[in-house]
C-alpha positions as CSV (number, residue, x, y, z in Angstrom):
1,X,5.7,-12.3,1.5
2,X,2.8,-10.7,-0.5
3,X,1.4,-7.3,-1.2
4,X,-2.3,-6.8,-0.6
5,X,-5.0,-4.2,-1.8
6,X,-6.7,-2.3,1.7
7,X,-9.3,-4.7,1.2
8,X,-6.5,-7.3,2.2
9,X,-6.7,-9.0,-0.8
10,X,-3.9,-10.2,-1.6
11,X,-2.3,-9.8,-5.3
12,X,1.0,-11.7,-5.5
13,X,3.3,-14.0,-3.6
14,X,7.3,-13.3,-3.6
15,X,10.0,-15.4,-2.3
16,X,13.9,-15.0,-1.9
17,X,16.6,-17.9,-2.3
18,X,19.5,-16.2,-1.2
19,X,20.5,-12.7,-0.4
20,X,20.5,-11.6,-4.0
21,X,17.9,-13.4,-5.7
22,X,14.3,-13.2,-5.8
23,X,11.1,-14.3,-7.3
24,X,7.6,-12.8,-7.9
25,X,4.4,-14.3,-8.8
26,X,1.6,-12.0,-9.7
27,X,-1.8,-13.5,-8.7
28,X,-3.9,-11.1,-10.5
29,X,-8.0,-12.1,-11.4
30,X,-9.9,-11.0,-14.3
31,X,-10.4,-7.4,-14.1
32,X,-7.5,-6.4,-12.6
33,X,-5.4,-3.7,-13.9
34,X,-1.6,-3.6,-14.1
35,X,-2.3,-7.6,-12.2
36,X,-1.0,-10.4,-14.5
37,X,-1.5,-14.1,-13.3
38,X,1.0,-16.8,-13.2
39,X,1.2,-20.6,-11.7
40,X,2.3,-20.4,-7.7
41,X,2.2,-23.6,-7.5
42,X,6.3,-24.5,-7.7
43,X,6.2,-22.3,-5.0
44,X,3.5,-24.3,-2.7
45,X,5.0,-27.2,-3.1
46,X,8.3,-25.5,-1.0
47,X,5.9,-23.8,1.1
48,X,4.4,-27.7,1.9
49,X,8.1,-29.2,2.5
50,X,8.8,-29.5,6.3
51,X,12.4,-29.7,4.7
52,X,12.3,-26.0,3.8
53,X,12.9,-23.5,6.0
54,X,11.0,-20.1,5.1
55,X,12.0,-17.2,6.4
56,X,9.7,-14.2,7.2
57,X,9.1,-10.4,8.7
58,X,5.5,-10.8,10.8
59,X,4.9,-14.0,10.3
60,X,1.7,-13.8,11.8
61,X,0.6,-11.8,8.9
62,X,2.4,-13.6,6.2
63,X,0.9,-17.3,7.5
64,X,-2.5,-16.0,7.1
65,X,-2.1,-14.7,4.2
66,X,-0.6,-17.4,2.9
67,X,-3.6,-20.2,4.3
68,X,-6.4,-17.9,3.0
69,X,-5.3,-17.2,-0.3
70,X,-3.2,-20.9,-1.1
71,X,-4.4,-23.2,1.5
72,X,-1.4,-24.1,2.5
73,X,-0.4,-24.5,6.4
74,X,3.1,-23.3,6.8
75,X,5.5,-25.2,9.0
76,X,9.4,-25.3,9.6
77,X,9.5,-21.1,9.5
78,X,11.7,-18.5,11.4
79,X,10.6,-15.4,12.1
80,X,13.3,-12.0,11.8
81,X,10.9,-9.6,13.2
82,X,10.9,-11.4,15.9
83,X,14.6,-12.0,16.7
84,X,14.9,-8.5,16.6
85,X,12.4,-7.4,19.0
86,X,14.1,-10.4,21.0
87,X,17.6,-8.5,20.9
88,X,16.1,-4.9,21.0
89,X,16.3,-4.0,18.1
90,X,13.8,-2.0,16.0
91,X,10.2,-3.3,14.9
92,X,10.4,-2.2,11.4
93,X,12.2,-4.0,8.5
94,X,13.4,-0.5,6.8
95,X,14.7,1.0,10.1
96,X,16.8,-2.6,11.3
97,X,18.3,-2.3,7.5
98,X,19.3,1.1,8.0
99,X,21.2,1.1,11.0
100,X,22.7,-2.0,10.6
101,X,22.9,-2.8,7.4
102,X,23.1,0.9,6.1
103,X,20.5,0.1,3.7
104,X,17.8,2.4,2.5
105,X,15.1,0.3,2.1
106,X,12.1,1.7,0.7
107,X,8.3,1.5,2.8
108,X,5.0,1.0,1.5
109,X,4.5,5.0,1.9
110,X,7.9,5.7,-0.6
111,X,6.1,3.1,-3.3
112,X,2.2,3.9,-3.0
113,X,1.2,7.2,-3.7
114,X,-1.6,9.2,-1.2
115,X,-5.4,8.2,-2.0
116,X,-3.6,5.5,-4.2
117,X,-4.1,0.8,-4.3
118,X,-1.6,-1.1,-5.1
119,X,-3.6,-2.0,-8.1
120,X,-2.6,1.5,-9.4
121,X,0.9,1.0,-9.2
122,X,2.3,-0.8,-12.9
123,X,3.0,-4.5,-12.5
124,X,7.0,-4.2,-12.5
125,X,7.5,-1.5,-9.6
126,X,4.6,-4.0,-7.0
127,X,7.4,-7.1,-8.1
128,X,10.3,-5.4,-7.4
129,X,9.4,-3.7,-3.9
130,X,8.0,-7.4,-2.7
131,X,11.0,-8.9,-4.1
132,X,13.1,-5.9,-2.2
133,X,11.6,-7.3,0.8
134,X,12.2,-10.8,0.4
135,X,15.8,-10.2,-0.1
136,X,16.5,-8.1,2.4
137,X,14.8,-10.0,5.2
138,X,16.8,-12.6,4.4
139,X,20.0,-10.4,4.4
140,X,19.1,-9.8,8.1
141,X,18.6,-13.4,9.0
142,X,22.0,-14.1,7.6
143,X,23.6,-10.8,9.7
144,X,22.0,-12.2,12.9
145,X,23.4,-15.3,12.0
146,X,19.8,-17.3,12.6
147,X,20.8,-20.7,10.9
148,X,23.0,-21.2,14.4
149,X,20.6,-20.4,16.9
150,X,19.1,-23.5,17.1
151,X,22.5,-24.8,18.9
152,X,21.8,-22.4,21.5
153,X,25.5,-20.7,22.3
154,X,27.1,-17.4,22.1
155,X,26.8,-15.8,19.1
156,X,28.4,-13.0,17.9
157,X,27.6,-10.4,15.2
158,X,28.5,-7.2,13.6
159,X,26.9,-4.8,11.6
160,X,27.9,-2.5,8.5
161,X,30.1,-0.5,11.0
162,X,31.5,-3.2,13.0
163,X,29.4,-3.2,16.3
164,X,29.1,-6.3,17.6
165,X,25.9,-7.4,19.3
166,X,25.7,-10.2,21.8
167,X,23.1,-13.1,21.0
168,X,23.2,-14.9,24.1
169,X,21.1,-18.6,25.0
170,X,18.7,-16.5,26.9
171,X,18.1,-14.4,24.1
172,X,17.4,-17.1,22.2
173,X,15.2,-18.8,24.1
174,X,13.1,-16.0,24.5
175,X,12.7,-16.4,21.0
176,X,11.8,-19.8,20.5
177,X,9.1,-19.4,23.3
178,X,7.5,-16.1,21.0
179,X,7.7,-18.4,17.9
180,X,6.6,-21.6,19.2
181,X,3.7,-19.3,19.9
182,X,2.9,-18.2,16.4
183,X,0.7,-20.9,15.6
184,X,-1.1,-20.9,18.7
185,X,-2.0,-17.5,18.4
186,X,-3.4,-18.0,15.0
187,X,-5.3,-21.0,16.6
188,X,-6.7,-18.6,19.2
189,X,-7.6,-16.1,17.2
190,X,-9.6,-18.1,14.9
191,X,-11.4,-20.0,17.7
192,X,-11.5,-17.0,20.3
193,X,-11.1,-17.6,23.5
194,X,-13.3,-17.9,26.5
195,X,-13.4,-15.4,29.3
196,X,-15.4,-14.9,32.5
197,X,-17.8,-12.3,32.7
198,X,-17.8,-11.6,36.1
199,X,-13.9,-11.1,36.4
200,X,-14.1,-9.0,33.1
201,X,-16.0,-6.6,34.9
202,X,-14.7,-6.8,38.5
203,X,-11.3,-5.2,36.3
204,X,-13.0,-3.1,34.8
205,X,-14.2,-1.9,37.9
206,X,-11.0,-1.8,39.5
207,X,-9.1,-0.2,36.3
């Protein structure tokens, strides 16, 4: 995960190991304020291992991210965002925490303050909301019980009340096909893709 200025450069890199602890590395450049720098690199050398699983919320983001700024092709990676869309859940990481988790987990808007970068906000508050994130993704991977669904069977889980919520093979093959086509979507959109002029605007016709 990483937090980003509006110019979408990005200005540190956090990771989780578990549900309760976390890591941040600031990847701040001379003449940056409330930016320091450290040494990611213990951290691409997991990012490289096919042995690792990594976990993330909008992956599609997060891979990018993480090529541009470390050069590093990501493999071996589950996506929660997408297992809840999957089970119907909600799209946003604060809103599946709070209704099943009964966590109050703090957005970009709660941290940054109007007319406001990330480059404003001291060093220590940016580390702890990306680390906030890290953990608590992984806190929903664990609730959804992810590191079973590659067996494909009936799953069962229940959240901070005790609902339980059905994840059946279905559901999780309908996940594998929308994660499978992460990286060919990235593909895609860095090549573009052809299209046909004249059917283009026979729909648009028509529409």
């Amino acid at each position: 995960f990483q937090e980003r200025l509006g110019t979408k450069q990005w200005i540190g890199i956090g990771v989780a190991i578990s549900p309760d602890e976390a890591f941040y590395f600031p990847l701040g450049k001379p003449g940056m304020k409330n930016v320091p720098h450290s040494d990611p690199y213990p951290l691409v050398r997991k990012l490289e291992d096919s042995r690792t699983t990594k976990i993330f919320y909008n992956s599609m983001f997060d891979l990018e991210v993480i090529e541009n700024g470390l050069g590093v092709e990501v493999d071996n990676f589950e996506d929660v965002a997408i297992a809840a869309q999957v089970q119907g859940l909600w799209n946003s990481l604060d809103q599946n925490l709070g209704h099943l988790l009964g966590i109050n987990h703090e957005t970009i808007d709660d941290v940054l303050p109007k007319g406001k970068t990330m480059l404003d906000i001291p060093f220590p508050r940016t580390a702890r909301k990306c680390m906030e994130d890290c953990i608590d993704t992984f806190k929903l991977y664990r609730l959804f019980r992810m590191d079973e669904w590659a067996e494909k069977k009936n799953l069962v889980w229940k959240d901070h009340v005790g609902r339980e919520f059905d994840v059946t093979p279905r559901i999780i093959d309908c996940y594998y096909v929308d994660r499978y086509l992460v990286p060919v979507l990235r593909r895609m959109s860095k090549r573009g893709i052809a299209i046909r002029q004249d059917v283009v605007e026979n729909w648009n016709k028509k529409l």
